[in-house]
N, C-alpha and C positions, 0 to 999 in steps of 0.2 A: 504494500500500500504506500511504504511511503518511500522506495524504492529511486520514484523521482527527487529526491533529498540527498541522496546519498554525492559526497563528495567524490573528486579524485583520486584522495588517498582512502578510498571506502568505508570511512566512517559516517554514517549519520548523525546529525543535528540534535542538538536536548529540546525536546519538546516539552513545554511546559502547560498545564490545563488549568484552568482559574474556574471558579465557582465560587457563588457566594450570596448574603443576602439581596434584596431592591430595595428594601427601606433604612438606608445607614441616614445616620441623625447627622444633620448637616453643622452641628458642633464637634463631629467626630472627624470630619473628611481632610483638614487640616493634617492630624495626628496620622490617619490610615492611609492619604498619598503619602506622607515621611517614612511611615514604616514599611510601607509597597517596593516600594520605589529601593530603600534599602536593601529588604530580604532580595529582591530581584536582582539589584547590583551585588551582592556577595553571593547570588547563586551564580551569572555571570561570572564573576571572578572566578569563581572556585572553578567551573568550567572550562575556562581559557587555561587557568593553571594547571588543570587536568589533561588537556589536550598539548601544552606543551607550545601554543602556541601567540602570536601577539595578536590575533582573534579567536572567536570560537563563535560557530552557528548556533543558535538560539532562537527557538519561537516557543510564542504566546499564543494557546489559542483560547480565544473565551466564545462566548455564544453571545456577547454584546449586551446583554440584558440589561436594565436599568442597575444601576445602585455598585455593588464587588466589581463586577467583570468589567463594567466599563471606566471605573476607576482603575481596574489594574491595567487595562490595555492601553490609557493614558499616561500613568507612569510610567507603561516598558519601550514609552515611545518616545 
């Protein structure tokens, strides 16, 4: 399936899957892109470090929904 992904050197890509509430309380969204945004750049890092490489393939995929998923897919952007 995800065969189209696969690099040169035959590794494939960290896919990443989000899910999550639609009603986050918008006194919280401040604190939840801070911490998004972070968990995501240190899975990122760890990634790149694992591969060895000065990048690494990473996606996001969420279902867009109101509220988690589209907050995370604006942080990983």
């Amino acid at each position: 399936m995800f065969e189209s992904f696969r690099h040169s050197n035959g590794l494939l890509p960290l896919m990443l899957g989000v899910t999550g509430h639609r009603d986050l309380r918008p006194e919280d969204l401040p604190e939840l892109r801070k911490q998004t945004t972070r968990v995501l750049g240190d899975i990122r890092k760890r990634w790149i470090k694992q591969q060895g490489k000065t990048s690494g393939s990473l996606y996001l995929l969420s279902g867009m929904a109101a509220g988690a998923d589209q907050l995370a897919a604006e942080c990983a952007m």
